[in-house]
C-alpha positions as CSV (number, residue, x, y, z in Angstrom):
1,X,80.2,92.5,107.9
2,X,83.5,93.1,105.9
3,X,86.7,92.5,107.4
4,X,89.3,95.4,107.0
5,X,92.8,93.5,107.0
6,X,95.5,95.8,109.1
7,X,99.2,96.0,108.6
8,X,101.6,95.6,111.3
9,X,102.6,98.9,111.7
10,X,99.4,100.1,112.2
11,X,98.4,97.2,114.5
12,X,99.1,99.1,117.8
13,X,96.2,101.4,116.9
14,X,93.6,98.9,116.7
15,X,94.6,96.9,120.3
16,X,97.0,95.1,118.0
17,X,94.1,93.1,116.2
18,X,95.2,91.5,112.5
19,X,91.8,92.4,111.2
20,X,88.4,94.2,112.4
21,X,84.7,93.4,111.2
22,X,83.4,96.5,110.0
23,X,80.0,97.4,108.7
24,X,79.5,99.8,105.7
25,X,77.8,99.7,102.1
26,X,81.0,100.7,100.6
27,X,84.5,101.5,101.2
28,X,84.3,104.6,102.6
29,X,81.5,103.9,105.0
30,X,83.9,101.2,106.2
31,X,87.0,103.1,106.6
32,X,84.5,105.6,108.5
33,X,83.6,102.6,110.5
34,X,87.4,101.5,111.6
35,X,88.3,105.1,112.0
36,X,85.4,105.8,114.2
37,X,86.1,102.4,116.3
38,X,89.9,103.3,116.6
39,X,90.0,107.5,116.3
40,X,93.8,106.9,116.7
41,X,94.1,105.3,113.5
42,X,92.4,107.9,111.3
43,X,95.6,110.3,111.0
44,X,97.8,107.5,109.8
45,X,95.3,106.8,106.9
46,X,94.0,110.3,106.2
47,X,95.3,113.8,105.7
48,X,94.2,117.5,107.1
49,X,92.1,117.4,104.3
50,X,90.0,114.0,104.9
51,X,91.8,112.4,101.7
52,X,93.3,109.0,101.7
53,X,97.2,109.6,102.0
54,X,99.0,109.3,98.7
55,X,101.1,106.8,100.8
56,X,97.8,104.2,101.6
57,X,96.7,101.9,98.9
58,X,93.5,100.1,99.9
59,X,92.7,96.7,98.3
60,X,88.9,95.4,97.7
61,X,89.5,91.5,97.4
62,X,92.8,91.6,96.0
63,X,92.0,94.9,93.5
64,X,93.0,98.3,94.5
65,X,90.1,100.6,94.7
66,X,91.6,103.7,92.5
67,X,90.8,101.4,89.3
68,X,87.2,101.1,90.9
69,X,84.9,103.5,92.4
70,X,87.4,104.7,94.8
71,X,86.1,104.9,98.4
72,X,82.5,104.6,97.0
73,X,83.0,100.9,95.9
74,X,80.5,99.3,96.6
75,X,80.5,96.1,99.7
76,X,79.6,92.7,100.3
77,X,79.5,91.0,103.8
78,X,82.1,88.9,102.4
79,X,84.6,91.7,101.0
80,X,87.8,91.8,102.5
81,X,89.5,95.2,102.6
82,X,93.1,95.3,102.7
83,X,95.1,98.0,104.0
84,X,98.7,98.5,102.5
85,X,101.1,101.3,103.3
86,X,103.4,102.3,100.8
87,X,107.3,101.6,101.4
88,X,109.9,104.2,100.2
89,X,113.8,103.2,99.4
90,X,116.4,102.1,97.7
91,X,119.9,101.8,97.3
């Protein structure tokens, strides 16, 4: 199983867990997994359309997935996929 490593904003959508087990042969199937599990969850990470938000960047073992196969990266067991929100500011 890969472990999908949640922020803390979007903790209270997954009964505050740190990290779920998810099973999947790539990224997407995983992400289908979580979002399945934790329905909740899915329209913080995906828009009307089913695309990723612009705003969600999703790591595969420290490498973010848009330099890879996107959501049809390929899985290990041991792959650890990182969620990370984007954060807007400035002065």
């Amino acid at each position: 199983m890969a472990k999908i490593l949640i922020p803390t904003p979007l903790r209270q959508y997954v009964d505050k867990k740190d990290s779920v087990d998810v099973t999947g042969a790539t990224v997407g199937e995983a992400l289908n997994a979580l979002t399945t599990a934790h329905p909740d969850l899915k329209k913080n990470l995906y828009n009307d359309e089913g695309k990723l938000r612009s705003f969600v960047n999703i790591y595969l073992n420290d490498e973010d997935i848009r330099y890879m196969k996107k959501e049809s990266t390929p899985l290990a067991d041991s792959d650890t996929i990182s969620i990370v929100p984007s954060i807007a500011g400035g002065l």
